[in-house]
C-alpha positions in Angstrom: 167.8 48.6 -16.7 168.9 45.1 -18.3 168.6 44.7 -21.7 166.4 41.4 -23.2 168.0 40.5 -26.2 165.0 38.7 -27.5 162.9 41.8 -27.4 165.4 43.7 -29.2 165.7 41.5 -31.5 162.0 41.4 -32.0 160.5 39.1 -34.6 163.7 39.0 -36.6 165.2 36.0 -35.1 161.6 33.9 -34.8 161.1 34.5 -39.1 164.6 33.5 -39.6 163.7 29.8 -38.1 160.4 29.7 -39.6 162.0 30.5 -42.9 164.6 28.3 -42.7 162.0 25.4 -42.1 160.0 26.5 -44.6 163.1 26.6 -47.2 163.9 22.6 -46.1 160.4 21.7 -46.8 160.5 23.0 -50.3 163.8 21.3 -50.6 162.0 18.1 -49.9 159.2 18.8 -52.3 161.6 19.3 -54.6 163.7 16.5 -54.1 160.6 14.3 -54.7 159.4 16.1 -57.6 159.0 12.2 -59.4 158.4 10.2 -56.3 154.9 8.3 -57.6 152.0 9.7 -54.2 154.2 12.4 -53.0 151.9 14.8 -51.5 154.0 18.7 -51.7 153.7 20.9 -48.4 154.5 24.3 -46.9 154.2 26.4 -44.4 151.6 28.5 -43.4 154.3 31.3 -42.8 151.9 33.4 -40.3 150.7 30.5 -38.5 154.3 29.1 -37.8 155.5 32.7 -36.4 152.2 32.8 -34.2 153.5 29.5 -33.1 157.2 30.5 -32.5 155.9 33.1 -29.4 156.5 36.2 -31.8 154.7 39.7 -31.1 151.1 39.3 -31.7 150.9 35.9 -30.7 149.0 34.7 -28.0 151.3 35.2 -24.7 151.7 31.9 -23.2 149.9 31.5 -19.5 152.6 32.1 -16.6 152.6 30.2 -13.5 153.8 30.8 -10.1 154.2 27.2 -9.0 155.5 24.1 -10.7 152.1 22.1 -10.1 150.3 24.6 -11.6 148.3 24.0 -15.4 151.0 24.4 -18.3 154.0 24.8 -16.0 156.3 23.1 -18.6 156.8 26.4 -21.2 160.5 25.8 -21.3 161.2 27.6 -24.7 162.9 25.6 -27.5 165.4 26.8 -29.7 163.7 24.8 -32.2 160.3 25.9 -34.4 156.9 23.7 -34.0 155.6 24.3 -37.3 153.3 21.2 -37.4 150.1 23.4 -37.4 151.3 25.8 -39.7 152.7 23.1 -42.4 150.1 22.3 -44.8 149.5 20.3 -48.1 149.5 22.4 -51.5 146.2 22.0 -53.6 147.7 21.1 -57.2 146.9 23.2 -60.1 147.5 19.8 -62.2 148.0 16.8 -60.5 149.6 14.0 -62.0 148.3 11.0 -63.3 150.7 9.2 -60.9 149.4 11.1 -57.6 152.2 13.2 -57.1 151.0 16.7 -56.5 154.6 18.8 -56.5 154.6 21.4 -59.6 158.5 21.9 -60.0 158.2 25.5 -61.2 156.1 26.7 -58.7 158.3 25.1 -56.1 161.4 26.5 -57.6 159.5 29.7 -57.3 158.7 29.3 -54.3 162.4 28.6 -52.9 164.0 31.2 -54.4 161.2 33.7 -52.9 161.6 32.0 -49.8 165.5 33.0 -50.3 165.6 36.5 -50.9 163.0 36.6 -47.8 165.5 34.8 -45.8 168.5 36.9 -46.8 166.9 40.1 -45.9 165.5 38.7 -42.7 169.1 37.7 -42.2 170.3 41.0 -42.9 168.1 43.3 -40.6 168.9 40.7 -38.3 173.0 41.7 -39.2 171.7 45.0 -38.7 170.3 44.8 -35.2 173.5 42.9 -33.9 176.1 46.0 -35.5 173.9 48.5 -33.9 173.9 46.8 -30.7 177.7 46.0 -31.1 178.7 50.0 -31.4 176.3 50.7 -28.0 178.5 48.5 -26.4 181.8 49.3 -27.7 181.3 53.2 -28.3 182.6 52.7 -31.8 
């Protein structure tokens, strides 16, 4: 019985993407913490999973044919999170328009770390185990 290494891997391997967009989007915010307008995002980190095809997502619609509806689902190594990124309401905005709070993003990134890190080491985890199957060892 072959082995799918995307189902063994399970949603491990989708959060690690979605976090690791989420962590370059809080580096943005806070590289224009003073920029005069700038409007601070992030993720919607449920919504962007949903979106990467993980368990509990809707299953996409499979087709027999090429001229049939939605025929293109090629997957994508890369994570659409443009529905699941999403503006941040300001506690305080600025007088200047710019609506990044530098502590609360700082928080955010390093929460957004620690998540990523343990994502990444499950993920570590899965690999090892699969690795002494294989090998015996």
């Amino acid at each position: 019985m072959p082995l799918s290494l995307d189902s063994y891997l399970g949603v491990k391997a989708d959060a690690l993407k979605v976090q690791s967009k989420r962590m370059e989007v809080l580096a943005k915010n806070l590289a224009n913490v003073d920029t005069p307008n700038y409007k601070a995002q992030d993720i919607d980190f449920k919504t962007a999973l949903a979106q990467a095809g993980s368990p509990g997502a809707s299953l996409p619609m499979t087709t027999t044919a090429a001229g049939h509806i939605g025929a293109n689902n090629s997957p994508s190594n890369d994570v659409d999170t443009s529905g699941a990124l999403k503006y941040r309401v300001p506690l305080a905005p600025s007088l200047d328009g710019n609506t990044v709070d530098a502590q609360l993003e700082q928080a955010a990134f390093a929460d957004n770390t620690v998540r990523y890190q343990a994502t990444l080491t499950f993920l570590t985890g899965s690999l090892k185990e699969l690795m002494t199957a294989i090998t015996g060892s």
